[in-house]
N, C-alpha and C positions, 0 to 999 in steps of 0.2 A: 563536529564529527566525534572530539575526542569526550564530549559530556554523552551524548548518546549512546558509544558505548559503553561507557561510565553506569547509567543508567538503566541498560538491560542489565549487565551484570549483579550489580545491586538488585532487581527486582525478581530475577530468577533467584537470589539469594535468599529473600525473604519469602518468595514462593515456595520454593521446598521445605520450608521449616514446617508448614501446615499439611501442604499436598499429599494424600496417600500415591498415586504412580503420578511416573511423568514418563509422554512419552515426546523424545526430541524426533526431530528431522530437519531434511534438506528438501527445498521445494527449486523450481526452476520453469521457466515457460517463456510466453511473448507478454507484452504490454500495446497496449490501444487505448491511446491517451489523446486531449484535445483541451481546448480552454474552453472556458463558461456562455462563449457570444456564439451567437445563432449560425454565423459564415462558417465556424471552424472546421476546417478537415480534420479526421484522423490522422494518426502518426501510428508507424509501428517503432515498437522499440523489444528492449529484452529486460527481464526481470530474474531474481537470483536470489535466496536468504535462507534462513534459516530462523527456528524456534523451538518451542514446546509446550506442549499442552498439560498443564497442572492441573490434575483432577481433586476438585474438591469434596477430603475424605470418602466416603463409601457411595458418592453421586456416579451419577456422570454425564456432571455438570466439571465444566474447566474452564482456566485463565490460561489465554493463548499472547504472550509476546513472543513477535517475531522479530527479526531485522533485516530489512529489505533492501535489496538496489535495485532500483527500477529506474528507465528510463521514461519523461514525459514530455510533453511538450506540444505542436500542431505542427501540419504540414503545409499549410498555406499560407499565404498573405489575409489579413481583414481588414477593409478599408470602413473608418464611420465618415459615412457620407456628409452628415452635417458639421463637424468639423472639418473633414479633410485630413483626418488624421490617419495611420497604420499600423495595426497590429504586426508586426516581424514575426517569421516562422521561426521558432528557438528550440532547443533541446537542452534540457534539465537533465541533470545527471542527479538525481536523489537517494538520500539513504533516509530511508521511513524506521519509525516505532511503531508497528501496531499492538494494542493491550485489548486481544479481542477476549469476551464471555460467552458458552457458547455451551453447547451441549452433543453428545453423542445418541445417535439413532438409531437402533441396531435394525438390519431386515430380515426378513422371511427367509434370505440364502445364507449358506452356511461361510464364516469368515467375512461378507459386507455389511457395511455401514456407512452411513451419513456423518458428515460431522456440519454444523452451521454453527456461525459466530457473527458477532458487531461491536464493534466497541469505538474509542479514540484512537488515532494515528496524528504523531508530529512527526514531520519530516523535516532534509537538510539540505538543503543544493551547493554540494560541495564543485558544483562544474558545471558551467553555465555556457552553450553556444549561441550567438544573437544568430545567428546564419544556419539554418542546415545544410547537408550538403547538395541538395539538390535547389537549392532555392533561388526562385527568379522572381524578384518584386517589382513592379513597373513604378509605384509612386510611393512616396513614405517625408515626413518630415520630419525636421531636428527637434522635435516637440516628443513624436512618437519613440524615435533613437532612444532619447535620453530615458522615455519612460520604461522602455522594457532593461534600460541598462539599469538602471535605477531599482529593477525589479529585487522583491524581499528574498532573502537566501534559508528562510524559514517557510515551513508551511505547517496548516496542523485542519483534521478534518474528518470524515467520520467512516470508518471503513466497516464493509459487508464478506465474510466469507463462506463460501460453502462448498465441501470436499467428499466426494465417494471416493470409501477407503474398500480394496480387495489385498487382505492377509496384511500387507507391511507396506505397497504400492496404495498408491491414490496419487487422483487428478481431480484439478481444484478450481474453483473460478473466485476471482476478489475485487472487487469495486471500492473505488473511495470516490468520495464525494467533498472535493477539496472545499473549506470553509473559510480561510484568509485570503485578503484581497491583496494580489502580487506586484503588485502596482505600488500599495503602501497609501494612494493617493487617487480614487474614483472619479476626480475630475477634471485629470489631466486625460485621460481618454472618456470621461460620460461615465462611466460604469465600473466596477469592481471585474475584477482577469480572476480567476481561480482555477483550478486543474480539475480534470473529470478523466478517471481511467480506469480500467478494469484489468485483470492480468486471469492469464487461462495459460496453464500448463501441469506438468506431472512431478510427484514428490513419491521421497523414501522414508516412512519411518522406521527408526531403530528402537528393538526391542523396549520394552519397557521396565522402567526403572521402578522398585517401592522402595520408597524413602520412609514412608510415615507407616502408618501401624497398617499391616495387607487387611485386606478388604475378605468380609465373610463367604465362605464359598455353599453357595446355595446346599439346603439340607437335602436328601432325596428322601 
């Protein structure tokens, strides 16, 4: 937790040494998260963070790290048949890095815009439940127990965003596509477990900042 935020800090630091505007904000919604295997249910959870968008010089093209809390995890049991083995319904408590590249889109109405981004996200599970709270599992072995307890408290993978902005309000959708195997060990259940969720809600940005040398304003 405490290198992560270590690590935004630092890179927003070296982002504004280049960046002509930055614009920060606060974002906030739901999360709809599930693991990698074919049985898994949806989970709802809630998601919360904050970033900003470094625009590079007179583009408008930008570096977007953010830092997220999101909840993930599945809401059912998954049994593999040919072992006999159980996936446990768990909920992750994570804090994400995402370092998205991304560009703004301006449209045809006056004040909207698109903004789309993708980059690398590592993430942190500082809080880990083997149970949720609604959970009723009929079968599970000490094989399976130990595997989700054993589960890695890192994660890192490749996330998608894309945001219509109207004036300083915008609503956002963001996908990651988790890439580590949380298990640590693919053959104590047959397969690699990784995280698959997407987050949909509304943000604020605040005014925009120039740091770097302002940007030419069109001649008429």
């Amino acid at each position: 937790m405490r290198k992560i935020l270590v690590a935004i800090v630092a890179l927003m630091t070296s982002l504004s040494a280049f960046a002509a505007d930055i614009d920060l904000f606060l974002k906030g919604g739901v999360s709809i998260s599930k693991l990698n295997v074919d049985e898994s249910e949806n989970r709802m959870g809630v998601a919360a963070g904050f970033g900003g968008k470094f625009y590079i010089s007179n583009s408008r093209f930008f570096i977007m790290p953010e830092l997220i809390y999101a909840q993930k995890g599945q809401e059912n049991e998954v049994v593999f048949e040919e072992k006999n083995k159980a996936v446990i319904p768990c909920l992750f408590h994570m804090v994400e890095l995402p370092v998205l590249f991304g560009g703004k889109i301006e449209l045809p109405v006056k004040d909207m815009h698109l903004n789309v981004g993708a980059g690398p996200y590592i993430g942190y599970d500082f809080r880990f439940h083997e149970y949720s709270e609604n959970m009723k599992y009929i079968r599970s072995t000490k094989d399976s127990k130990n595997a989700m307890k054993g589960l890695s408290h890192g994660d890192l993978g490749v996330a998608f965003n894309l945001e219509f902005h109207y004036k300083r309000l915008f609503v956002f959708y963001d996908y990651d596509l988790g890439l580590r195997d949380l298990t640590q060990d693919s053959s104590i259940l047959g397969q690699t477990i990784s995280h698959r969720s997407m987050r949909i809600g509304a943000g604020y940005t605040f005014p925009t900042m120039t740091v770097g040398k302002q940007r030419k304003k069109p001649q008429m």
